[in-house]
C-alpha positions as CSV (number, residue, x, y, z in Angstrom):
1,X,116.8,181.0,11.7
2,X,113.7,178.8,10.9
3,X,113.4,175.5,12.9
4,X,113.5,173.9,9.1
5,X,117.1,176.0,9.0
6,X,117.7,174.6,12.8
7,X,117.3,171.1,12.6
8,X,118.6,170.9,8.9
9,X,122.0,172.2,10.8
10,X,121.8,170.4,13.7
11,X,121.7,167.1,12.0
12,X,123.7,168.1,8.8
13,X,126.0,165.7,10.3
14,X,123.9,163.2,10.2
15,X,121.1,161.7,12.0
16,X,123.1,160.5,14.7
17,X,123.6,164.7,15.5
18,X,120.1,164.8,15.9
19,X,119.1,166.2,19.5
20,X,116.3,163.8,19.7
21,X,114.1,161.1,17.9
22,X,111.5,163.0,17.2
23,X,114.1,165.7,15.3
24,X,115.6,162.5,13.7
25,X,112.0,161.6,12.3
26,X,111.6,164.8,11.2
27,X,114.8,165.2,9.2
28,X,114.6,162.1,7.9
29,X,111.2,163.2,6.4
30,X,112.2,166.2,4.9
31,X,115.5,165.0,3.6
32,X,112.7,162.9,1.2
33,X,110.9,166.1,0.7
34,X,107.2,166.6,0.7
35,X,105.9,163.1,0.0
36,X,108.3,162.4,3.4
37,X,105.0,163.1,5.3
38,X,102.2,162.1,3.0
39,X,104.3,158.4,2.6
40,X,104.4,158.6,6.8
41,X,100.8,159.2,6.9
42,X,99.7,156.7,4.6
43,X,102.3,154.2,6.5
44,X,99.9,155.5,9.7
45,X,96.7,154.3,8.2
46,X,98.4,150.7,7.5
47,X,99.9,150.4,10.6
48,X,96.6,150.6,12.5
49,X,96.0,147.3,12.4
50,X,93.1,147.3,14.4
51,X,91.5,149.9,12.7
52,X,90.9,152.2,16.1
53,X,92.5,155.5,14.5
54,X,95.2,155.3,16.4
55,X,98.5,153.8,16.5
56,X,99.8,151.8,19.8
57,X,103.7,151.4,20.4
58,X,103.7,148.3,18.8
59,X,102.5,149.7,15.8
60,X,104.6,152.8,15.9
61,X,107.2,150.8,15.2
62,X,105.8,149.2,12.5
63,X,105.3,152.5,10.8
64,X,108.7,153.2,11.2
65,X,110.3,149.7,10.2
66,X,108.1,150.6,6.8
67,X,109.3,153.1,6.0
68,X,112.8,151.6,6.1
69,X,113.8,153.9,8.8
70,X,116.5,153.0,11.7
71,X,115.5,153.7,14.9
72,X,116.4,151.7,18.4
73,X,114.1,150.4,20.7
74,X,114.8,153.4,23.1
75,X,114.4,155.7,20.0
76,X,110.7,154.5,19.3
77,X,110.0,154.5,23.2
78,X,111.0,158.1,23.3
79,X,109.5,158.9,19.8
80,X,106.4,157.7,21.2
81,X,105.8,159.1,24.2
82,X,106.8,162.7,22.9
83,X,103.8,162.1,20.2
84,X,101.7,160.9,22.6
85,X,100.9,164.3,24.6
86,X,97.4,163.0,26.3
87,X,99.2,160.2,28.0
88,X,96.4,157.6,26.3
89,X,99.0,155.1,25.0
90,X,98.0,155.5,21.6
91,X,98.9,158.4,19.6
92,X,96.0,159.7,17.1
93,X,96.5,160.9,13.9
94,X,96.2,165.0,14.2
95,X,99.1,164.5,16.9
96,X,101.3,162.5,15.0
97,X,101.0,165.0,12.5
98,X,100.9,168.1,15.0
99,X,104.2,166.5,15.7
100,X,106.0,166.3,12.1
101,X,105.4,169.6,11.1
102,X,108.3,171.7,11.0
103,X,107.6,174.9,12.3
């Protein structure tokens, strides 16, 4: 079974059967298919407000609010830090997309 095959059946309950937020994110994504990822990375480069490349917590979870997806506080914190594999407090863009792909 593919991890595509995996998390499609670990979460075909719904989001909330997802194991973690990061497997949330990424079935949200491809339950919108393709453009799932493009429209997160463009939301990436609009959410760096500061223009640094890189996206803080704070604007990690202005991504996500943009894209109209429900996540808790906890969720984000946890998304976060699992993108975040340098321990910078900032994530940059090859890892947040390193971390989407379903492979």
């Amino acid at each position: 079974m593919t991890y595509e095959e995996n998390l499609k059946s670990s979460c075909e309950s719904g989001v909330g059967d997802c194991e973690t937020p990061l497997a949330k994110l990424q079935y949200l994504l491809l339950a919108r298919g393709y453009t799932g990822i493009l429209q997160f990375g463009r939301i990436f480069r609009i959410s760096d407000d500061d223009a640094s490349h890189t996206l803080n917590q704070e604007e990690m979870t202005e991504a996500v609010n943009n894209l109209g997806l429900e996540f808790s506080e906890e969720e984000i914190q946890e998304l976060f830090s699992s993108m975040d594999e340098d321990g910078t407090g900032t994530i940059n863009y090859e890892e947040f997309l390193d971390k989407l792909r379903v492979s």
